[in-house]
N, C-alpha and C positions, 0 to 999 in steps of 0.2 A: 551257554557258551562262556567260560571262565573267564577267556581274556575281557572280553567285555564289562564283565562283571564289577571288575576293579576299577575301570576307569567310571567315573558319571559325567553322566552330561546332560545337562538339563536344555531341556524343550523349549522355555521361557527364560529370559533372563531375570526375574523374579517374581515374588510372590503379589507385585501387584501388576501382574500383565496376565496374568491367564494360570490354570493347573502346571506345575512343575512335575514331570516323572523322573525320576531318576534310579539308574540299574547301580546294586549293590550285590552283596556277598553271595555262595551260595546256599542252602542246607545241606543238613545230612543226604539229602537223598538227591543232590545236585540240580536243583531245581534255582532260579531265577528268585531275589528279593527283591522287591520294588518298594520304594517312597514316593508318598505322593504327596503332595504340599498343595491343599487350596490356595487359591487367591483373596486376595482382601477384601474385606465385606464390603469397602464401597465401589468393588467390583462388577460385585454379582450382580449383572443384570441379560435380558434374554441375548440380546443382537451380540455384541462380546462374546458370551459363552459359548454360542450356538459355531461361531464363527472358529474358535478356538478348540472346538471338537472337530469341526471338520482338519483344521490341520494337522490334530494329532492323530486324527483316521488316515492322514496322507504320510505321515511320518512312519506310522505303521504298515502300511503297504510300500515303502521304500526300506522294506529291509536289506534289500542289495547291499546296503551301505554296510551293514556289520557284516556281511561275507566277503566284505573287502578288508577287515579288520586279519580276518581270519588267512584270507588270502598272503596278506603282508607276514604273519607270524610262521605260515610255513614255507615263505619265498623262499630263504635260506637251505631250508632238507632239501626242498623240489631241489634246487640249486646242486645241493651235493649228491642227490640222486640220478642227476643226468651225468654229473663228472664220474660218477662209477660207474656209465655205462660201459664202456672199451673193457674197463677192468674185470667186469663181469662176462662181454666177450671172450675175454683174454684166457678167463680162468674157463670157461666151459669150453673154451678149443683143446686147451689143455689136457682136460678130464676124458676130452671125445678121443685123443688121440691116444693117449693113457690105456684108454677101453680095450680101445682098436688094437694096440700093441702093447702089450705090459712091457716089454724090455726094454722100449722107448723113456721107462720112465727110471734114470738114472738117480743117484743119492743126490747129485747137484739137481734137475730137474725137480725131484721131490720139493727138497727144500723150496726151491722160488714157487712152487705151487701152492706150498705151503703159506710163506710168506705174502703171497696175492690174496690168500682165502684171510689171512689176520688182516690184512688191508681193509676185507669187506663188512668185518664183523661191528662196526660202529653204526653199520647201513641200520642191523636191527631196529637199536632202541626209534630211529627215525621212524621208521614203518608201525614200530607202538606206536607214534606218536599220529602218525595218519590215519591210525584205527579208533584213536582216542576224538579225534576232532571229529569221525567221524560220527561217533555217537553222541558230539555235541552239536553235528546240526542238526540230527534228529531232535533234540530235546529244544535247539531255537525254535524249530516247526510249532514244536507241541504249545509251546511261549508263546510265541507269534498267535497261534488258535485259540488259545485261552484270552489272552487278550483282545484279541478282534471281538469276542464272543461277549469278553464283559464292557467294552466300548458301543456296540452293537444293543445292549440292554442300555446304557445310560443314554443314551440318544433314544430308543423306543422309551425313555421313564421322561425324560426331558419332555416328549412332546403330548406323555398321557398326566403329566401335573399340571395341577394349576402353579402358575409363578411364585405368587407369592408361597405356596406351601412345601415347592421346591428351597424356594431360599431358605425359607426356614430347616430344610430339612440339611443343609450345607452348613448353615450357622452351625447347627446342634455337633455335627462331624465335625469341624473345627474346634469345636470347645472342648468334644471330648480326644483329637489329637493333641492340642495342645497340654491335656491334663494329663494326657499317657507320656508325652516326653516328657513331661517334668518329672516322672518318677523313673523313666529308664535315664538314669545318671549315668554317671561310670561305674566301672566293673573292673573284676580282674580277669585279667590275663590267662587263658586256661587253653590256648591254642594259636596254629600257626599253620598257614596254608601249604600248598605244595606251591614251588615256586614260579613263578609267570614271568618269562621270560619279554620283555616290550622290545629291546634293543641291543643290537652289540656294536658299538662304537668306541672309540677313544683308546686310551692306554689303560696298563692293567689298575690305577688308582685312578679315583675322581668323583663326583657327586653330583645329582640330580633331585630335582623336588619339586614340587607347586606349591603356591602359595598355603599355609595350613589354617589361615585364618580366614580370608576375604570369601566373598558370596561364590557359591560353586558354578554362577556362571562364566567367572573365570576361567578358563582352562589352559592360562599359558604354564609354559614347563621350562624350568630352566635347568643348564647342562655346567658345568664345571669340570675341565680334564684334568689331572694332576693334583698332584699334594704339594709340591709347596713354589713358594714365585712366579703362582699363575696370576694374571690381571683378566683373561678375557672369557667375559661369561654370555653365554647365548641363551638366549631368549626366543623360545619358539610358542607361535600363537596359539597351538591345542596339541592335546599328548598326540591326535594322527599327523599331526606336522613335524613331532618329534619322533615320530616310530619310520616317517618319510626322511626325515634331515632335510626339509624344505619349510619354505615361510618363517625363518627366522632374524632376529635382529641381536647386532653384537654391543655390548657394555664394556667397556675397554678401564676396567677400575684403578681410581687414582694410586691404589698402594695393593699390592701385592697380598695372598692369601697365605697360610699354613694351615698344612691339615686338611681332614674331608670336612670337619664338620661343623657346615656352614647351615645355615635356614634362611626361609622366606616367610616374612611373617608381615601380614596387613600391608604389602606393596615394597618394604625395604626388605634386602639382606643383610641380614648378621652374618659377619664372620673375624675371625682372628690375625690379626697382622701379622705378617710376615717377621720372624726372628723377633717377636715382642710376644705380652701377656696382654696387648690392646685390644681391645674389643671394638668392630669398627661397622654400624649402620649405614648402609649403603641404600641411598631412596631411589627406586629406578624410576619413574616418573619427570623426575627433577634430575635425574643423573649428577646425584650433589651426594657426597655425604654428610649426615644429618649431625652424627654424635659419632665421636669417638673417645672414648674410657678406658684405662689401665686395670683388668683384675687382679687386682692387689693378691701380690704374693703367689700368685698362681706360675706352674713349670711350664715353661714353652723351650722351642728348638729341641727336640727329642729329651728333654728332660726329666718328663713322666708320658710317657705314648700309651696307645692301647699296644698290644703285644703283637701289632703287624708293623707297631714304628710309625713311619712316616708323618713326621713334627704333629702328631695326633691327640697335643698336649690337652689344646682343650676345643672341647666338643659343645654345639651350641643345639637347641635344639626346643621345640615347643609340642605343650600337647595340649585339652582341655582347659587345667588352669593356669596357661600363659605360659613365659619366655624362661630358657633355662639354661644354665651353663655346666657341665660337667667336665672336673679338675681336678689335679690336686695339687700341695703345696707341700715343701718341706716340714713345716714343723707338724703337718698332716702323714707325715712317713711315706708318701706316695700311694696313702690311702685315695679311693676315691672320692672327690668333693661336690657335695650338688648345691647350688647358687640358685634362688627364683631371682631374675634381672626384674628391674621396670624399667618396659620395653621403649619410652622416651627418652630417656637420662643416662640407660643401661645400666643403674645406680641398683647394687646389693640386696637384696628385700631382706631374704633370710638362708641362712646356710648352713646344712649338715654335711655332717661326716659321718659315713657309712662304714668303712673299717674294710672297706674290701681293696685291697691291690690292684692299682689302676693297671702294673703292665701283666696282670694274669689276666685281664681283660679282652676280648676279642674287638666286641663292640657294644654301645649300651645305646638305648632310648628310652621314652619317658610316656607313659599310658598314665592318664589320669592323675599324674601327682606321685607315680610311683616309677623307680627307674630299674628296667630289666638289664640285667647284663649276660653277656653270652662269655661261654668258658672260651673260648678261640676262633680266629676266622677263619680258621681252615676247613677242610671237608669233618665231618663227624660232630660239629660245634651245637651248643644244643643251649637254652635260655638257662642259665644256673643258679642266679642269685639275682633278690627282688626286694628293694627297698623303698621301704609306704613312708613318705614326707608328713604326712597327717600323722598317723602315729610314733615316727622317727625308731620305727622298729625293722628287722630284716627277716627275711625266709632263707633260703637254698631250694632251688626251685629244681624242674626238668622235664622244662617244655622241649621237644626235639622238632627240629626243622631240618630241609632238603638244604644243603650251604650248595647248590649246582654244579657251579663250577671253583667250589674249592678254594678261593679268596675273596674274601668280604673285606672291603677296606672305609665302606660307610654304610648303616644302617639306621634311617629314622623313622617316626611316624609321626604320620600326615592325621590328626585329630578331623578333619573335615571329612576324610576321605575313611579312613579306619580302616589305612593299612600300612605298611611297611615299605618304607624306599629303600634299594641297597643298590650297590655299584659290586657287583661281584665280576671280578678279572677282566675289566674291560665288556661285560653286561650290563645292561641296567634292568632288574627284577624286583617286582614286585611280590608280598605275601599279605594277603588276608588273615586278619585277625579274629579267637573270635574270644569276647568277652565275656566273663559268667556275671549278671546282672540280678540283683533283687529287687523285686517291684513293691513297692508300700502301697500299704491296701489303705482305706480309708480311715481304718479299726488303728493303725499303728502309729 
């Protein structure tokens, strides 16, 4: 089930309470990834574990809960499938009488027949999309089977080991995940999902995100309407709370925003002062802001925007290797400028100039240390230029993406998450990335 797929949500709240699963991307062949995170060695022991598989066997057997996920994403079609119902009446009285008597059907008549049947043609793509879901719940079943199947084995292995030679057998799996992450690093950019639509709320600009750094059992989401002179940012306690517009809490910020592109990094938001080039850390915990800093020389108030406008001067944003700012300055010609912040001080680290024109720009984000920019936000916009901070060199790229609904006015990535926020036309959609990765062998 795709929608699922992007959002994770872990079982445990960490790795020293019990096994963590968590749903990611999917393959080629549309099937389900899973991560699975041991607990900590001074964990493992029998009563804990045993106790801990039984509720992941009940968490599996409450699948209900993801066909309610599913249920909320097609509320909206069912929705506009019952308001077409009259109209589909309307027009098959029409056609009946037409039949009955061809003379009946006059040049005026024609046309409103006409124009009834263009009425209904938006109905299609819906009905693709209910033939689509459906062969994703088949493919949950088949998930849901497999899994029952390999849970079902670790519990008949749990009770044919001796303990201690179980534990050991956990150590050894730990040592060698931990040695496999260390060698899938980052990667580049070589893909981009079709789009997954979570939400449609607010006005046609604005932004949304989770936190990109803190432990993924986080899962609050926060919501931002507007581009510029907004104060009031919502806070909702998990993306179903956010796909509901329920259980949320309001942040009523001491100064004013510009721009979409704000982030959530380690518990504060970063975002850009209103009608200034300030840079202003906002700690939601403490509802204090911590640090505010002038980016020296940087264009704010529509002065350098991405090419949808909207005081989009400078763009904040993090990936893997921390906190970033994307700008540019005058005596930079409206080139775009990329800044590493540290992320306490909001203090400069180091900073290139890429040479690429910030308002040919649609939107940019930032993968491993390297900043993707997209030719336009409009429908047809495609990934086109890619610049590596490590090597301070660039490509021309042409990765192609679904733009939905035809205005992108904020696009980030969530490094924890490894995928794509955007705020498209009053949407809020998600895309799966996927990255090309080289594994070093022992030999290299």
């Amino acid at each position: 089930m795709k929608f699922d797929h992007s959002i994770k949500q872990a079982l445990y709240p960490s790795p020293e309470e019990g096994w963590q699963i968590y749903s990611s991307a999917q393959d080629a062949d549309g099937k389900c990834i899973c991560t699975v995170v041991a607990p900590a060695q001074n964990m493992c022991n029998r009563d804990p574990r045993s106790r801990q598989l039984r509720q992941l066997m009940e968490k599996v057997q409450n699948i209900t809960q993801s066909m309610e996920v599913l249920d909320l994403r097609t509320y909206r079609d069912l929705q506009y499938v019952r308001d077409t119902e009259n109209l589909m009446k309307t027009v098959d009285g029409k056609l009946k009488t037409a039949s009955e008597n061809p003379r009946s059907l006059n040049p005026k008549s024609f046309q409103e027949l006409k124009d009834k049947v263009t009425q209904l043609l938006p109905l299609l793509p819906v009905l693709e999309q209910y033939k689509a879901d459906a062969r994703m719940i088949l493919r949950l079943r088949e998930e849901v089977r497999n899994l029952s199947l390999v849970l079902m084995a670790i519990q008949e292995e749990m009770g044919a080991y001796d303990y201690e030679e179980l534990r050991q057998r956990v150590l050894l799996l730990e040592t060698r995940l931990h040695s496999c992450m260390q060698k899938l690093g980052c990667g580049k950019l070589t893909g981009v999902s079709n789009p997954i639509t979570v939400r449609a709320s607010g006005s046609r600009f604005g932004s949304w995100m989770t936190d990109t750094m803190i432990p993924s059992s986080d899962n609050r989401v926060w919501s931002m309407d507007g581009y510029f002179k907004g104060r009031r940012v919502l806070e909702y306690r998990t993306m179903n709370d956010f796909m509901k517009g329920q259980n949320f809490v309001q942040h009523l910020l001491p100064h004013p925003w510009a721009g979409t592109g704000h982030v959530v990094y380690n518990g504060s938001l970063y975002y850009n002062k209103y009608q200034s080039n300030i840079l202003i850390k906002y700690h939601f915990r403490s509802r204090s802001v911590l640090v505010q800093r002038s980016l020296s020389g940087a264009g704010y108030n529509n002065t350098f925007p991405y090419s949808w406008g909207g005081s989009s001067d400078i763009d904040l944003m993090a990936d893997e290797n921390g906190l970033w700012a994307v700008y540019t300055t005058i005596p930079n010609a409206g080139n775009i400028v990329i800044s590493r912040l540290e992320p306490q001080s909001l203090e400069v680290l180091q900073t290139w100039d890429t040479g690429f024109p910030k308002r040919s720009a649609g939107e940019s984000f930032m993968i491993c240390g390297t900043l993707y920019v997209t030719n336009s936000h409009l429908a047809g916009a495609k990934i086109y230029f890619a610049y590596y901070t490590n090597t301070s060199t660039y490509e021309y790229t042409d990765i192609p993406f679904h733009n939905q609904y035809s205005h992108i006015s904020m696009m980030d990535y969530n490094p924890r998450e490894r995928v794509l926020y955007t705020w498209n036309n009053g949407h809020q959609v998600l895309y799966n990335v996927t990255l090309f990765q080289v594994i070093k062998t022992a030999e290299d």
